[in-house]
N, C-alpha and C positions, 0 to 999 in steps of 0.2 A: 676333679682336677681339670677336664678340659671344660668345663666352666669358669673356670678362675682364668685359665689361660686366653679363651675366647675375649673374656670380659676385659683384659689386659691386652687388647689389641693386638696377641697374637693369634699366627692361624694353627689347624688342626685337621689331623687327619686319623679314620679308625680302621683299622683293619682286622673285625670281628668281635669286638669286644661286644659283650649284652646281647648278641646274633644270636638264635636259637635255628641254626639251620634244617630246613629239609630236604632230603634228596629227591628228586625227581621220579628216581625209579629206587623206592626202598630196598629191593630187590639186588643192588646193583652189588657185583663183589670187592675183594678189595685187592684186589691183584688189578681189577680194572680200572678202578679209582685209581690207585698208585701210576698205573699207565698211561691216563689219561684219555681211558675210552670211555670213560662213564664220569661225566663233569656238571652237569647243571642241577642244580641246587636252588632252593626258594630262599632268601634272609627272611629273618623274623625278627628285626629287632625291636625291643620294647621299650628303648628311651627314644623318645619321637625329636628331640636336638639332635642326639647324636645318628639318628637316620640322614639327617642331613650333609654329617661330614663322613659318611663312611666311602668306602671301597668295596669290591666286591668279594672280599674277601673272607670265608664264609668264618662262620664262629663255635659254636658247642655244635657237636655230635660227632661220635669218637667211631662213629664210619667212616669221617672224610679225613683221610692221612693229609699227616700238615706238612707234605709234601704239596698238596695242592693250595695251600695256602702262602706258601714261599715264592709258587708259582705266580700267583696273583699279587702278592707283597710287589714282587721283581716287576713284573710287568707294568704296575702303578707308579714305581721307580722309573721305568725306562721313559714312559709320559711323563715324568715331573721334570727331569731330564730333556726331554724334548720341548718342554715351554719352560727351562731354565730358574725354574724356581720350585723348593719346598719346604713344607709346611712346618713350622717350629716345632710344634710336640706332633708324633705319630704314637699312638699304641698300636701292636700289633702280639695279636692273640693264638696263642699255640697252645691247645691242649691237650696233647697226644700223651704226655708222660702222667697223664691220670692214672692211664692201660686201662683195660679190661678185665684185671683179676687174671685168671686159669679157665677162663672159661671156653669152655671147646669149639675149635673153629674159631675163635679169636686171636689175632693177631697177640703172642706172647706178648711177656710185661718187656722182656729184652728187645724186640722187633716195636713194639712203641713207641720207647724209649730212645731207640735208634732213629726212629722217623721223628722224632719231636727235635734231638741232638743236632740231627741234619738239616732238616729244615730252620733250624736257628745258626746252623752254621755259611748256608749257603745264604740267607737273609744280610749275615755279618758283611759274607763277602762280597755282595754285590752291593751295598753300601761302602763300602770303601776302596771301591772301585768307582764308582761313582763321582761328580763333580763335586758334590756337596763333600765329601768325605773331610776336609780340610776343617770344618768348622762342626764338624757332627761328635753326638755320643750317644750312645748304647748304654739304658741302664737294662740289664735282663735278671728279673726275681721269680723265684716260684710260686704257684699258689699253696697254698695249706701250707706254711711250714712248723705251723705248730704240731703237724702231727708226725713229727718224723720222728727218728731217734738220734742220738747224741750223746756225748761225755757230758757237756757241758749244760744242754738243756733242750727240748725238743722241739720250741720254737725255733732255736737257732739255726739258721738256711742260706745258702749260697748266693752270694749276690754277686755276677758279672757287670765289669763295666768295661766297657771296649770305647775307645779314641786313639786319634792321634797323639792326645796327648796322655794317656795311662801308660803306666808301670807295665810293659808288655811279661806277659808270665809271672806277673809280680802279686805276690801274696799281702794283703793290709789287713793287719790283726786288730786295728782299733773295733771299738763298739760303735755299730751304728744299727739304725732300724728304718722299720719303713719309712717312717717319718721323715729320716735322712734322704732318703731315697728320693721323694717328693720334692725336699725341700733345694737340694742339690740342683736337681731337676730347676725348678724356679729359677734361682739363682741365675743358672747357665740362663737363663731366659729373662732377665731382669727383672724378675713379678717377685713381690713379698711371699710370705710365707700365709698361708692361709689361716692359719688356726695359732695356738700358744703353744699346741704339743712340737704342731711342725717348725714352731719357732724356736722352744728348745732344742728341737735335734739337734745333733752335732753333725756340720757339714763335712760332706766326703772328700777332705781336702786333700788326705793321705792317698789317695785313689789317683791321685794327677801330677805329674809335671809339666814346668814350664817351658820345657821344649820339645818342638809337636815329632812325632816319628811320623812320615807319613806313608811308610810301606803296608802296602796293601794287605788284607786277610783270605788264608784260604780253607776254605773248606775241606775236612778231611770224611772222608768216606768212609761208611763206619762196614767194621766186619760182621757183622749180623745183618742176615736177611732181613730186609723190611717186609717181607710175603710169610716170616714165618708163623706158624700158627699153633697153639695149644692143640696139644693131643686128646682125645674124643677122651670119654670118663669111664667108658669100659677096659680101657686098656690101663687104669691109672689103678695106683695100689690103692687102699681106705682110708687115707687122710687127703692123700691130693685126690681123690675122689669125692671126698666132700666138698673139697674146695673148689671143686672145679663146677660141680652142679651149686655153691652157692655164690660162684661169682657169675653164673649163667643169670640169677637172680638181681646182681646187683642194679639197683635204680640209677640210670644212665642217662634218663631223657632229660636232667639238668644238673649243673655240678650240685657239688657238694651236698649232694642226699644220701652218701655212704655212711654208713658207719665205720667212721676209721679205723678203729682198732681191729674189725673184721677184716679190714682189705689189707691193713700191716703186716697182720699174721698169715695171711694168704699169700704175700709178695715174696715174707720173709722165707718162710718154705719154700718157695720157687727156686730163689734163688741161694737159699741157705742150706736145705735138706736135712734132718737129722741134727741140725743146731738148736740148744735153745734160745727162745724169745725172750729177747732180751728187754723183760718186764721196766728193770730198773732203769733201763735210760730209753723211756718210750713214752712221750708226750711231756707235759708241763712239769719236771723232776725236780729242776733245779739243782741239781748237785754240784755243778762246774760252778755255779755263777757267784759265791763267796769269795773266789779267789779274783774273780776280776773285779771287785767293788760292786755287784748288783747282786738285785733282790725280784724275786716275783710278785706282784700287788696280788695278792688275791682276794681284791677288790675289782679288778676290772674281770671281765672274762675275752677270750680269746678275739 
């Protein structure tokens, strides 16, 4: 994407995307990260273009609460701000709402969650608070959303779009996909559509109005402790006892090396206790999607 963008004579900015960060002192807690007494971190990142337009704003490793990356988002704002110009497309990367399973001394799945919510709420608001706010928009999607659950189908995942000029609180039921997303994206920025998939999507037209609101966003403060932490595995009964020593397990040092249905049913317990797993609407089902006109290829895979 920010290849097509670059090439298309707009500018770019990254904040953490493809970062493989390290902390300075592995050692360091997460009471004190959160607090900001234990803050310097190495980047690593691995696409040597996008080295060039990043921020210091660090990327994968689910020791650094993306509290400190909202941190650093904001601050890169208040400098763009001060030389009165910013860069067409921004990604900016928050991966706190991965969590860490139950794994002991781990910041719970709720307290992740909570720092992931915040820190993309407080990101919101200091964008549109901001000068640029008038002519800005927020697309924000999750990663993996094929692995959730759903009526409908386990792909199907939440896509915010925050502007002046969106339906504020307003729900749009049509079908759209990533490709939408992208391509949307473009548009708002004059550049064609890169590919024929992203050229069929259907633009996120529903998502907009023509009259901008321009009252500002604020961030709400969430009631769950960002410092809360899973309980040790001695004091847990025998199922969240296993769960808890096999999300101590889980492969962390880059995404997407989980086995998802292992971390679903571990989440799902957490927060469900005593319910069953709910098998039938858990990944690629399809059961909703008759009713809205589509179909699964399963020809492509995820």
């Amino acid at each position: 994407l920010w290849d097509h963008v670059l090439g298309g004579a707009r500018s770019f900015r990254n904040h953490g995307e493809y970062d493989y960060a390290e902390l300075a002192n592995p050692k360091a807690s997460y009471p004190d990260l959160l607090a900001g007494r234990e803050r310097k971190f190495t980047q690593k990142i691995g696409v040597e273009r996008l080295r060039r337009y990043s921020s210091d704003v660090p990327g994968w490793n689910m020791a650094i609460p993306d509290q400190v990356r909202a941190d650093r988002f904001i601050a890169d704002l208040r400098k763009a701000e001060g030389r009165g110009s910013y860069p067409n497309l921004s990604i900016l990367y928050l991966p706190q709402d991965h969590t860490n399973g139950t794994a002991p001394g781990k910041p719970s799945p709720r307290a992740f969650v909570a720092d992931n919510d915040l820190a993309l709420g407080r990101a919101v608001e200091a964008l549109s608070k901001s000068r640029f706010w008038p002519k800005m928009a927020v697309f924000v999607i999750e990663d993996d959303p094929q692995s959730g659950f759903d009526h409908v189908d386990g792909h199907r995942s939440v896509c915010l779009v925050v502007s002046p000029y969106t339906r504020g609180r307003g729900k749009v039921s049509h079908f759209y996909n990533q490709t939408s997303v992208s391509r949307t994206m473009l548009r708002i920025l004059g550049l064609p559509p890169r590919t024929r998939f992203e050229a069929a999507s259907p633009l996120m037209g529903g998502a907009f109005l023509s009259k901008a609101n321009p009252v500002p966003y604020r961030a709400v403060k969430p009631t769950v402790p960002l410092t809360e932490v899973n309980p040790p595995a001695a004091t847990l009964k025998p199922l969240e006892r296993r769960n808890a020593l096999a999300s101590a397990r889980l492969p962390l040092d880059k995404p997407d090396q989980i086995e998802d249905d292992q971390l679903n049913r571990i989440l799902w317990n957490n927060r469900k206790p005593g319910r069953p797993y709910p098998v039938r609407f858990a990944g690629a089902h399809g059961r909703g999607l008759r009713k809205k006109g589509l179909s699964i290829d399963r020809e492509e895979e995820d």
